[in-house]
N, C-alpha and C positions, 0 to 999 in steps of 0.2 A: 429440509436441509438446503440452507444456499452455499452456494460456491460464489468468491470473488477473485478478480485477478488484481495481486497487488506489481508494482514497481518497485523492485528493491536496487539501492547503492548502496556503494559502499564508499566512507567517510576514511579517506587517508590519515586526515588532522586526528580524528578523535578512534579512529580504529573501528567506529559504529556500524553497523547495517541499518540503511533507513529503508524505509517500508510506508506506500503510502496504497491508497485504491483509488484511481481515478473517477471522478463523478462522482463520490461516495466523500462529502463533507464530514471533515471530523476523524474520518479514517487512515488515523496516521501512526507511528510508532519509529521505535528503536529498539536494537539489540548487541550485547554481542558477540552471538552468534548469531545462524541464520535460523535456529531450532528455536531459540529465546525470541526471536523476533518475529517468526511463527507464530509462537503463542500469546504474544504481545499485543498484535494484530489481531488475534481470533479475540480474544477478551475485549481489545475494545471495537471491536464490529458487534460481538454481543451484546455489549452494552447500547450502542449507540441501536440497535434493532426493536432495543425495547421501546423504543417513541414509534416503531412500525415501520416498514421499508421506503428506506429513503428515494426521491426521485432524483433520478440523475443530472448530474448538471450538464455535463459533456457524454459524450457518446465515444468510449476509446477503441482506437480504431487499429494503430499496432505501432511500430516501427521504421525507422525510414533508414539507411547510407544515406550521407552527404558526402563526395566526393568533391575536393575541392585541391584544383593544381598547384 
């Protein structure tokens, strides 16, 4: 079983949830909702598995505040 951590926003213009996984080429999607985009996500991480576990590009490390006066 792998676990990934995806990044998801949300698209005002088009109403979408995007959904991507850092380091992880290729692993991208939309939905929308967040359940559809869930599952959007796993299928194409399963697909993309099938070439074998990808190497990381970046290392993600978390979230930052930028405070700015």
């Amino acid at each position: 079983m792998h676990s990934y951590t995806a990044i998801i926003e949300h698209c005002h213009d088009t109403g979408l949830f995007i959904g991507y996984v850092p380091g992880f080429s290729g692993a991208h999607s939309q939905g929308e909702t967040l359940d559809e985009l869930n599952n959007n996500l796993k299928e194409v991480i399963e697909m993309l598995l099938e070439d074998g576990e990808p190497k990381s590009e970046v290392e993600y490390v978390g979230t930052q505040t930028v405070v700015v006066a």
